[in-house]
C-alpha positions, -999 to 999 in steps of 0.1 A, spaced: -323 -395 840 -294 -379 820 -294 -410 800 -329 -406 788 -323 -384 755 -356 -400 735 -390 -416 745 -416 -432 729 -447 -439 739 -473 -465 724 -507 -464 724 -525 -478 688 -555 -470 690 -591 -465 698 -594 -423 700 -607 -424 734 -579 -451 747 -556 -426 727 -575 -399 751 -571 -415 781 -533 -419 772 -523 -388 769 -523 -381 810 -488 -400 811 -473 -372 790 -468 -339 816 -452 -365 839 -434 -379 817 -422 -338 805 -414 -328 839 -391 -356 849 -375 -364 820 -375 -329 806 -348 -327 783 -356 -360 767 -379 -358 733 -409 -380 732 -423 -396 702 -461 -410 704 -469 -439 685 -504 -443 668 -527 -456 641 -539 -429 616 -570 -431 632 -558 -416 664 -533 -391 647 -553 -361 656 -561 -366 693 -525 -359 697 -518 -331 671 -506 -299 688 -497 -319 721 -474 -294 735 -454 -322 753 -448 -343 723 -416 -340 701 -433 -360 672 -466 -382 664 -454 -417 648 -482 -428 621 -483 -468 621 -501 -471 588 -518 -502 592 -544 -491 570 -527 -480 541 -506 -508 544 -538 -530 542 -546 -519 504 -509 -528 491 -503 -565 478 -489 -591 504 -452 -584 495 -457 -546 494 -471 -543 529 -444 -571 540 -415 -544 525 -433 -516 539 -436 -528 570 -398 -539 574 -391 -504 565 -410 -490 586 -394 -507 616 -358 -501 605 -366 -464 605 -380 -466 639 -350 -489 652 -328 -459 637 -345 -433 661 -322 -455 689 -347 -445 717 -336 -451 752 -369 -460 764 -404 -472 756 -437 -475 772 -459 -496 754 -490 -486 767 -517 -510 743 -498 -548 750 -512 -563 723 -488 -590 702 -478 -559 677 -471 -532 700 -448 -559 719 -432 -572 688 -426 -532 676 -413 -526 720 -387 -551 714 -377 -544 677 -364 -506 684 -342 -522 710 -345 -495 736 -320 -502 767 -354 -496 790 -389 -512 776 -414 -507 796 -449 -528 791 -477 -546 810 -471 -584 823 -496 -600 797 -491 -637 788 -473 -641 756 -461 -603 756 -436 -604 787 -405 -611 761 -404 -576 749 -403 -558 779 -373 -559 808 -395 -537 830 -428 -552 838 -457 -539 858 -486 -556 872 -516 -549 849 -544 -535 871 -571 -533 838 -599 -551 862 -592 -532 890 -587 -487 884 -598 -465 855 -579 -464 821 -559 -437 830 -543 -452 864 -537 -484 843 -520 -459 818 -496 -440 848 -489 -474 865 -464 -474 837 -445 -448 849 -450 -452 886 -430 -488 877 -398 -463 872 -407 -439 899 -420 -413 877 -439 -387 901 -471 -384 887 -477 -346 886 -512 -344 865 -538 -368 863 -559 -355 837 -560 -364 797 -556 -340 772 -570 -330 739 -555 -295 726 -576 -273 709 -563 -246 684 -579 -216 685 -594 -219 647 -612 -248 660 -631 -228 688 -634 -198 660 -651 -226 640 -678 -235 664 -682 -205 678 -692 -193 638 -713 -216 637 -732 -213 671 -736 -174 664 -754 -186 631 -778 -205 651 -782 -179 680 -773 -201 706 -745 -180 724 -766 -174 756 -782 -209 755 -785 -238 778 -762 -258 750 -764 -296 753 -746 -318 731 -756 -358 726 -739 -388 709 -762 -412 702 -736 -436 683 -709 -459 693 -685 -480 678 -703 -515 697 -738 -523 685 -740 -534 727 -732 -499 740 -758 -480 718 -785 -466 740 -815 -465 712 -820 -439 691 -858 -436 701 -845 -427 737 -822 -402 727 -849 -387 716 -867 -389 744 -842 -370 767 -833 -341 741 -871 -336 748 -870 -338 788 -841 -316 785 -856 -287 765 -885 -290 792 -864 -290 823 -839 -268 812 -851 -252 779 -820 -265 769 -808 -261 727 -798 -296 720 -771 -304 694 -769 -343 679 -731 -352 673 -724 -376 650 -692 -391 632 -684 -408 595 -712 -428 587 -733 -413 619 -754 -383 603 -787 -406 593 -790 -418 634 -784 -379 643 -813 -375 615 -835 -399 633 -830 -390 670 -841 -351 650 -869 -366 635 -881 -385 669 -878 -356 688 -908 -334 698 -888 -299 702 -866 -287 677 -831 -304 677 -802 -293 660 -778 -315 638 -740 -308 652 -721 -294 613 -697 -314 597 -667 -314 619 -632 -328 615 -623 -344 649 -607 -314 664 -633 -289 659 -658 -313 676 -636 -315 703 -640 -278 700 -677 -282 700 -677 -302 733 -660 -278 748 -687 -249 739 -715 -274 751 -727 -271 792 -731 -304 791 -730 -334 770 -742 -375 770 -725 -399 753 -724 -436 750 -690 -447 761 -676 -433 729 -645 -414 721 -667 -385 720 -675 -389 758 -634 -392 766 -628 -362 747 -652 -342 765 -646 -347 797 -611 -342 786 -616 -304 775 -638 -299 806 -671 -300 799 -699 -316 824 -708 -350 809 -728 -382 819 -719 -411 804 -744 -442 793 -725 -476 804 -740 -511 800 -710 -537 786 -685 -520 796 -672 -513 830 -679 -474 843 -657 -476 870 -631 -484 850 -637 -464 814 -658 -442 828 -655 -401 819 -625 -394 841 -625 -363 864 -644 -348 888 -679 -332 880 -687 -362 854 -718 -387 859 -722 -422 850 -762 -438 842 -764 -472 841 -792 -499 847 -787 -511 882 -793 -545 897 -782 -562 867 -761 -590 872 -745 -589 834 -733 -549 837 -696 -548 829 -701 -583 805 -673 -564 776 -694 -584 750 -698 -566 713 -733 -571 706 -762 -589 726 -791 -605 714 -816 -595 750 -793 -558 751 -814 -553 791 -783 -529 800 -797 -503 773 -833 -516 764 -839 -516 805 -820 -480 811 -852 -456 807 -848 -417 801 -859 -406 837 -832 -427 854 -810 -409 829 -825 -372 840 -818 -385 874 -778 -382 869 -779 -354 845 -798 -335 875 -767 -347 897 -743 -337 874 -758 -305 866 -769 -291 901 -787 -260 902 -761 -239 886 -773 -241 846 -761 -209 829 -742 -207 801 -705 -206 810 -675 -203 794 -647 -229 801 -609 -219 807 -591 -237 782 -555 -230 769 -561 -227 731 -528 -226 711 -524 -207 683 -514 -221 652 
């Protein structure tokens, strides 16, 4: 342990694996907790982990911009760019992600202790190997059985996504505007980055109506870049009144999550995040596997078409798409009722905002 001055941990990308992620970091604090640790991420996933109180520094891998320079220039940039991080001389890395980069970028900073998962073609980089368990446990236990390979005691289980307290002054503006601070708040994100996990539109619609009837509920349509004309349609589908969530950078929608009683999600990044800041949510799984990417924590709920043989199939886009065509609205009421009990007033979450 007194050896271990600097960390870095490696996660690329999507936000919600980012999410996920971030449960390896109070462990990680508490036993090594003189050491500095350095997260490693694409721009894309930069601001799940701003504000982190248990990270030293985020490191940007900017694949993107590096994508719009020439050939050569992205060749330069890139050798620079893993010079500097072979000049941070970390003592050890957890690459978290395994893909052929992340290995390549393990091996390159030449940490005496690399830590990374036994995947064919990967193994080289790493001189501590786990097991992967990806088909077996939820994301995050995949994520912490990188540190239980050094013995790390795992002290908290749960993801985090920090929240400043202008990001909750934000929302809150905004739901004072709409006179929605003693409402029934329900948040829903119709959208997903697989055309396969995308519950329709037309159905989205359908529940923000069985909600406002069951629980006179004020429902709020989140949507992302490129989303707002599907939040625009579930509106226009609806039969109540619907509101369209404001334009949001990702923190304040994390903040908006966190104001909602309850939220449903396609397996999205929204769904990690707000399950990470507490919020009851029910997740809509078809392709993907629930047990295993599921909304993690207790008080969640998972709908999902049952009896299918093809559930868990990890494939992008489906021509028949029964998971999601089959899934109908009541069978989703069914686990919101679960989730929801009989205990629907509006409450206010205990969160620890940090100030700027």
């Amino acid at each position: 342990m007194a050896d271990i001055r600097k960390i870095l941990v490696i996660k690329l990308r999507a936000i919600g694996d980012v999410v996920l992620s971030t449960a390896v970091l109070p462990s990680l604090k508490k036993f090594y907790r003189d050491a500095k640790i350095h997260f490693m991420v694409e721009s894309s996933g930069k601001e799940v982990l701003e504000n982190n109180p248990y990270l030293d520094r985020i490191v940007v891998l900017p694949l993107k911009e590096w994508g719009k320079l020439s050939a050569v220039k992205a060749w330069l940039s890139g050798f620079r760019f893993l010079k500097t991080i072979r000049k941070e001389k970390y003592d050890l890395v957890f690459d978290l992600f395994g893909n052929p980069r992340s290995a390549f970028i393990t091996w390159i900073t030449g940490a005496p202790l690399r830590v990374g998962f036994s995947f064919r073609g990967r193994k080289y980089a790493y001189n501590k190997r786990v097991m992967p368990r990806g088909g077996e446990v939820h994301e995050v236990e995949f994520n912490l059985d990188a540190l239980r390979a050094l013995n790390v005691p795992i002290v908290d289980f749960s993801p985090i996504f920090p929240l400043l307290k202008q990001e909750i002054d934000f929302i809150d503006k905004w739901i004072k505007e709409n006179g929605l601070e003693k409402s029934f708040l329900v948040g829903l994100n119709p959208w997903g980055s697989w055309q396969a996990k995308r519950w329709g539109l037309e159905k989205f619609a359908a529940l923000a109506d069985k909600l406002v009837e069951t629980y006179q509920a004020k429902v709020v349509v989140l949507w992302g870049p490129g989303e707002y004309r599907h939040a625009e349609k579930v509106k226009a589908l609806a039969h109540y009144p619907v509101l369209i969530a404001p334009q949001t950078s990702l923190k304040q929608l994390g903040a908006l999550l966190f104001r909602c009683q309850l939220v449903v999600a396609n397996d999205s990044g929204p769904m990690h995040i707000s399950a990470a800041v507490g919020t009851k949510t029910v997740g809509i799984f078809g392709p993907t596997q629930w047990q295993l990417q599921g909304p993690y924590g207790r008080g969640h709920g998972v709908a999902y078409k049952k009896g299918l043989t093809c559930l868990g199939c990890n494939r992008l886009s489906c021509e028949k798409m029964t998971c999601m065509k089959d899934l109908s609205v009541d069978e989703v009421m069914e686990v919101i009722k679960q989730v929801v009990g009989k205990d629907f007033s509006q409450k206010r979450k205990q969160l620890v905002l940090r100030e700027e």
